[in-house]
C-alpha positions in Angstrom: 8.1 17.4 -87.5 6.8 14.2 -86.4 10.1 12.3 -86.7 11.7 14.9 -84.6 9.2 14.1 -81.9 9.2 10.3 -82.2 12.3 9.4 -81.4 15.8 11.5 -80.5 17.5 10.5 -83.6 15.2 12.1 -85.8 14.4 15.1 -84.2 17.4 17.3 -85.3 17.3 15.5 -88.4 14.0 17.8 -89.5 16.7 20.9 -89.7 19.1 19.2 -92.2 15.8 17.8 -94.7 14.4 21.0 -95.8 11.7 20.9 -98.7 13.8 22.6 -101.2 15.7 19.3 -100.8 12.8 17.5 -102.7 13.8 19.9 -106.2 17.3 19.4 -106.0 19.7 16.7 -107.9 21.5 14.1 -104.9 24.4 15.9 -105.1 23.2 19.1 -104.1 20.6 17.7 -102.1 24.5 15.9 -100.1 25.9 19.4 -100.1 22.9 21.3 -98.5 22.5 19.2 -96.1 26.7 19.6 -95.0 26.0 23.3 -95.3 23.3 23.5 -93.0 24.4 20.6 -91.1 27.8 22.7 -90.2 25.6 26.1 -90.0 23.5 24.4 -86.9 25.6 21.8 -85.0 27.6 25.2 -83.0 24.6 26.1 -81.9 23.3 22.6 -80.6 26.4 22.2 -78.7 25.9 25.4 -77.2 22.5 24.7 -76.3 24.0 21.3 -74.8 26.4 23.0 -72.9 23.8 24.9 -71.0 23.4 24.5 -67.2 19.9 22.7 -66.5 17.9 25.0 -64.8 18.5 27.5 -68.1 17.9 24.8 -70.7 14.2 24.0 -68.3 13.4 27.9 -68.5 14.2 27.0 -72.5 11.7 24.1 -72.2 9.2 26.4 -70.3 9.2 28.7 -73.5 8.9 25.6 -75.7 6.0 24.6 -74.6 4.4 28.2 -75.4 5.0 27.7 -78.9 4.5 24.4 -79.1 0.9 24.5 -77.3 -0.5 27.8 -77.7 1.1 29.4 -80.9 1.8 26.3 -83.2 -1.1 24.2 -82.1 1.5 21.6 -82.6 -0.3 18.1 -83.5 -3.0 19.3 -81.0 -5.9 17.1 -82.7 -3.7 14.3 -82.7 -2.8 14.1 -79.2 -6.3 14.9 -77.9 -7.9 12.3 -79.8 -5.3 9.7 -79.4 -6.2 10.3 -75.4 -9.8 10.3 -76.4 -9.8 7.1 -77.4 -7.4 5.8 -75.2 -9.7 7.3 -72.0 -13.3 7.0 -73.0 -14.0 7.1 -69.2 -12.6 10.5 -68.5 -14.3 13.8 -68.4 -12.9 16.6 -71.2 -11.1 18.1 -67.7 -9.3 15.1 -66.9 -8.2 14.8 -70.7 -7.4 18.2 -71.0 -4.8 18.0 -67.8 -3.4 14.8 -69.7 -2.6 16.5 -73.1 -1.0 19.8 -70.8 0.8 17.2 -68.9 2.4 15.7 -71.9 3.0 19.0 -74.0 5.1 20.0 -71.0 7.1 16.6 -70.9 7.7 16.2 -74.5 9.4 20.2 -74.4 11.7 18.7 -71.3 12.3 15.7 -73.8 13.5 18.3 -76.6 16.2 19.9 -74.3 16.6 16.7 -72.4 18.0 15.3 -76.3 20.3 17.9 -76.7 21.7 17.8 -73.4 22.6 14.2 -74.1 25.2 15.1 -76.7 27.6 16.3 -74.2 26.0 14.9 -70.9 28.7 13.1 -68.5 28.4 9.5 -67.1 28.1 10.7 -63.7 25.5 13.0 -64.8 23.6 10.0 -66.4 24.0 8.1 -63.7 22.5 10.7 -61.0 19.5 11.7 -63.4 18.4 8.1 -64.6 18.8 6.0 -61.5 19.0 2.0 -61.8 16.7 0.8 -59.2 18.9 -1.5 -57.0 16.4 -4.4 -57.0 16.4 -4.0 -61.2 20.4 -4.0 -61.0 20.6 -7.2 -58.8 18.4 -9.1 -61.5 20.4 -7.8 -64.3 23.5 -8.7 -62.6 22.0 -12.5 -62.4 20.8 -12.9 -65.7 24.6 -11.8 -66.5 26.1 -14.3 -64.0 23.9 -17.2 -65.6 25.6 -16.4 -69.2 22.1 -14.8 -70.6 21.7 -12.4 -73.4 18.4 -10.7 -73.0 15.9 -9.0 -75.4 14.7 -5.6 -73.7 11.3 -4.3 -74.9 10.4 -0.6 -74.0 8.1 2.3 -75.0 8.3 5.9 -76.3 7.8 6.5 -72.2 9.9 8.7 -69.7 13.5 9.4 -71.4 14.5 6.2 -73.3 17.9 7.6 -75.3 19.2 8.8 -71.2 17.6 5.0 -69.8 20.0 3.5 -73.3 23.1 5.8 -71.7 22.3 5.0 -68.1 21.8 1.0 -68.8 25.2 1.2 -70.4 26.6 3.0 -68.1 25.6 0.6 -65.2 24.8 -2.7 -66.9 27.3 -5.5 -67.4 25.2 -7.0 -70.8 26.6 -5.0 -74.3 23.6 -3.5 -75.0 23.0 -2.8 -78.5 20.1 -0.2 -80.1 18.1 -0.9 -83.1 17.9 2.4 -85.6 16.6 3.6 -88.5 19.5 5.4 -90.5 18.9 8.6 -91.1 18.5 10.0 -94.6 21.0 12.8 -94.3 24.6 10.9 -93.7 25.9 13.8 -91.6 23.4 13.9 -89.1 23.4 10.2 -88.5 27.0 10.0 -87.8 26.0 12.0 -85.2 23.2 10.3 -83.7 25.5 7.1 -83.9 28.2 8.7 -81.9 25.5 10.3 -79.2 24.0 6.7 -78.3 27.3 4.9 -78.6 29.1 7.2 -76.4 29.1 4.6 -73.1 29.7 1.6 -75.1 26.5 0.8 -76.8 26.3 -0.5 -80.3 23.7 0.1 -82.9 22.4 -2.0 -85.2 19.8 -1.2 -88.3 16.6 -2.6 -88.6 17.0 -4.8 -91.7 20.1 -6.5 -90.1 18.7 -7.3 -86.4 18.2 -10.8 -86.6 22.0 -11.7 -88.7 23.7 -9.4 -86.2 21.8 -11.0 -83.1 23.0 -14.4 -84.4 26.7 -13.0 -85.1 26.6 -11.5 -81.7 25.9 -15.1 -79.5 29.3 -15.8 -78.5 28.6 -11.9 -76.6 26.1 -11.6 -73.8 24.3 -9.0 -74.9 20.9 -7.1 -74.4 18.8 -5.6 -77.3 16.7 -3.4 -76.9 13.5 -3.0 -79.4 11.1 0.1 -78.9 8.3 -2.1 -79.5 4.9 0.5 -79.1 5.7 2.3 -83.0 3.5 1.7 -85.5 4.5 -1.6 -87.8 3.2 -2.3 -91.1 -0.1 -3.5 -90.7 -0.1 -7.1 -93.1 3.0 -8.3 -91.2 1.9 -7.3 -87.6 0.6 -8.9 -84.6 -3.3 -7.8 -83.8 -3.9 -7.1 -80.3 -6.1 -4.6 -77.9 -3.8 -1.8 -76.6 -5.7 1.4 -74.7 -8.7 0.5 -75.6 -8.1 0.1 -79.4 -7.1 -2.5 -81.9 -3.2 -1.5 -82.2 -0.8 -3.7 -84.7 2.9 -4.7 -82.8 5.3 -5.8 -84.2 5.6 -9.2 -84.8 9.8 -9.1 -85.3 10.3 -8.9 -81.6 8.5 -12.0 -80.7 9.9 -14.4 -83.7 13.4 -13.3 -82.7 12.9 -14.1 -78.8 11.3 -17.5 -79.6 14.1 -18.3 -82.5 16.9 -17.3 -80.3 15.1 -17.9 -76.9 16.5 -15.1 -75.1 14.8 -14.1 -71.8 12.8 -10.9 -71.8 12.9 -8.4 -70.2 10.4 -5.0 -69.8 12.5 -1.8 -69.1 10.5 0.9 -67.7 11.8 4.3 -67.1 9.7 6.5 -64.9 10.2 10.2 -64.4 10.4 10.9 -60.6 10.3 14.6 -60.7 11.5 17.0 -63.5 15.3 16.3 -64.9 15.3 13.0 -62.8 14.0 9.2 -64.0 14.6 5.9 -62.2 15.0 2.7 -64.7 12.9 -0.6 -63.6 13.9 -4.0 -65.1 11.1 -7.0 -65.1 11.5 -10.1 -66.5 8.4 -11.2 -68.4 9.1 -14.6 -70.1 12.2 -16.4 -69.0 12.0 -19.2 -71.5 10.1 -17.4 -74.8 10.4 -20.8 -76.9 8.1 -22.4 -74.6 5.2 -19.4 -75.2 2.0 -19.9 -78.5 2.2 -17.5 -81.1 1.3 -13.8 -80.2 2.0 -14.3 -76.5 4.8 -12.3 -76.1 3.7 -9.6 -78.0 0.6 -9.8 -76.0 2.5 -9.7 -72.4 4.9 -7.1 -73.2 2.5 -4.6 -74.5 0.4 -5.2 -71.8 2.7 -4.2 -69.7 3.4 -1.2 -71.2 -0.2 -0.3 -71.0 -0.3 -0.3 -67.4 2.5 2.0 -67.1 0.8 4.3 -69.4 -2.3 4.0 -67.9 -1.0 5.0 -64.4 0.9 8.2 -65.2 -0.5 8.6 -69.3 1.5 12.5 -69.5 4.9 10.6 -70.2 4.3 8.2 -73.1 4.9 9.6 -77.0 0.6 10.9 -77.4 1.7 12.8 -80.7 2.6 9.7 -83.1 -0.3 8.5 -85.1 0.0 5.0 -83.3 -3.4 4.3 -84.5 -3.2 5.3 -88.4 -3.4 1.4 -89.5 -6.6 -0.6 -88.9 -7.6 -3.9 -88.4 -9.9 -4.0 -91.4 -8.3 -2.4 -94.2 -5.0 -4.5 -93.1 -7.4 -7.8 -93.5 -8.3 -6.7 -96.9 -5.1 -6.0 -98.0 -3.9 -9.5 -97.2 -6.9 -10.9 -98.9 -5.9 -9.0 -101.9 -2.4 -10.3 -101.8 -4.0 -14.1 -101.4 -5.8 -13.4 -104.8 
């Protein structure tokens, strides 16, 4: 269930990975997942289809079961806060977690909407702030592929439809393939459908290199939770977080500008996308500087309006300590 809540392209995934796929031979494991794969997808594309104001009442009655009856991840989410806001009272903290309960079920219908979402649609219901276009535009006027580094904040699949959508740069979206074949296919086709290309994780760097004759942007979801030997250290809501360390090695090798993409929700069904440029020239930055800035500046987003980041991740699962240990080991 997590996957399904961290990120759109594993959410729906949870419905073709069944347990009883852990006792079954890979061929019939394949098979299952078609079956049930081809049993659901009518019924998410029904759902898609839906007006808005029916899939919100839908959302409305997702966040009954999700907060009251399943308890879902409650502990999680209230302690992540917890720690995050040791300065607020249990009232403030409880309005947070309510806050985001009710934005992550607008998320869940929000996802399925995209499958069959139109442009202008995309375009109306994640705004480009003007000011954020007009520095885009330059940085494509002075020839200048971009890294873009973002958080589990607001909408980010409609902000990947809506940059695409608007933005001259071929933006291209780091994944993680999904396990089941058929649903990723899908997911593919749902974030490519405006012209974006994805790109796995393990091939990032080759494809970025391939990719220089193109003036691209690539955009990293940089706030998930990296393995903790390889990471960056830094202080992120209060805690000691690991980041990844990828993003930063790739902007100083490739010295691509970066840029912060922030997409905030203006009122229910309705976001507006903000571009910043952090660090124009990343070769010129120490180690752990950019990692630093750009997370940083997520935290302030998430500090001003805390009910739209991702609270029910275990961001926090790796620490400092054991990761020191573990590299200590290695040493030995």
């Amino acid at each position: 269930m997590y996957n399904f809540l961290s990120s759109y392209g594993e959410i729906l995934s949870l419905l073709f990975q069944p347990s009883i796929c852990n006792f079954l031979p890979l061929a019939k494991i394949t098979r299952v997942q078609g079956l049930l794969f081809y049993l659901v997808i009518p019924f998410i594309y029904l759902i898609s289809f839906l007006p808005f104001w029916i899939l919100y009442r839908l959302s409305d009655l997702t966040f009954f079961f999700l907060y009251y009856l399943f308890r879902y991840r409650r502990n999680v989410v209230r302690q992540n806060i917890q720690n995050s806001f040791p300065e607020k009272t249990p009232g403030e903290i409880n309005k947070i977690v309510k806050g985001f309960y009710h934005h992550l079920c607008d998320l869940i219908v929000e996802s399925v909407k995209t499958f069959t979402i139109s442009k202008e649609q995309v375009v109306k219901r994640c705004r480009i702030h003007p000011e954020s276009l007009t520095l885009l535009d330059q940085l494509y006027a002075d020839k200048k592929s971009l890294i873009l580094v973002m958080g589990h904040y607001g909408n980010w699949e409609w902000g990947g439809l809506s940059f695409s959508a608007n933005v001259k740069h071929q933006l291209f979206f780091i994944y993680k393939p999904l396990s089941n074949t058929y649903f990723d296919r899908l997911i593919l086709k749902m974030r490519s459908r405006f012209g974006a290309r994805l790109v796995t994780m393990n091939n990032v760097f080759k494809e970025m290199v391939n990719n220089r004759h193109i003036i691209s942007a690539t955009a990293f979801i940089a706030d998930q939770a990296p393995p903790p030997e390889s990471a960056h250290w830094t202080t992120f809501l209060n805690q000691e977080t690991p980041v990844f360390a990828g993003t930063e090695k790739i902007a100083r090798k490739l010295n691509y500008p970066v840029v912060f993409i922030n997409i905030k929700k203006i009122r229910r069904g309705y976001y507006e996308l903000f571009a910043e440029l952090l660090i124009d020239e990343p070769k010129a930055t120490s180690e752990g500087e950019v990692s630093d800035i750009h997370t940083k500046r997520l935290e302030l987003e998430i500090v001003e309006h805390p009910e739209f980041w991702l609270w029910s991740h275990r961001r926090w699962k790796h620490k400092k300590s054991v990761a020191r240990d573990n590299n200590l080991n290695q040493t030995l």
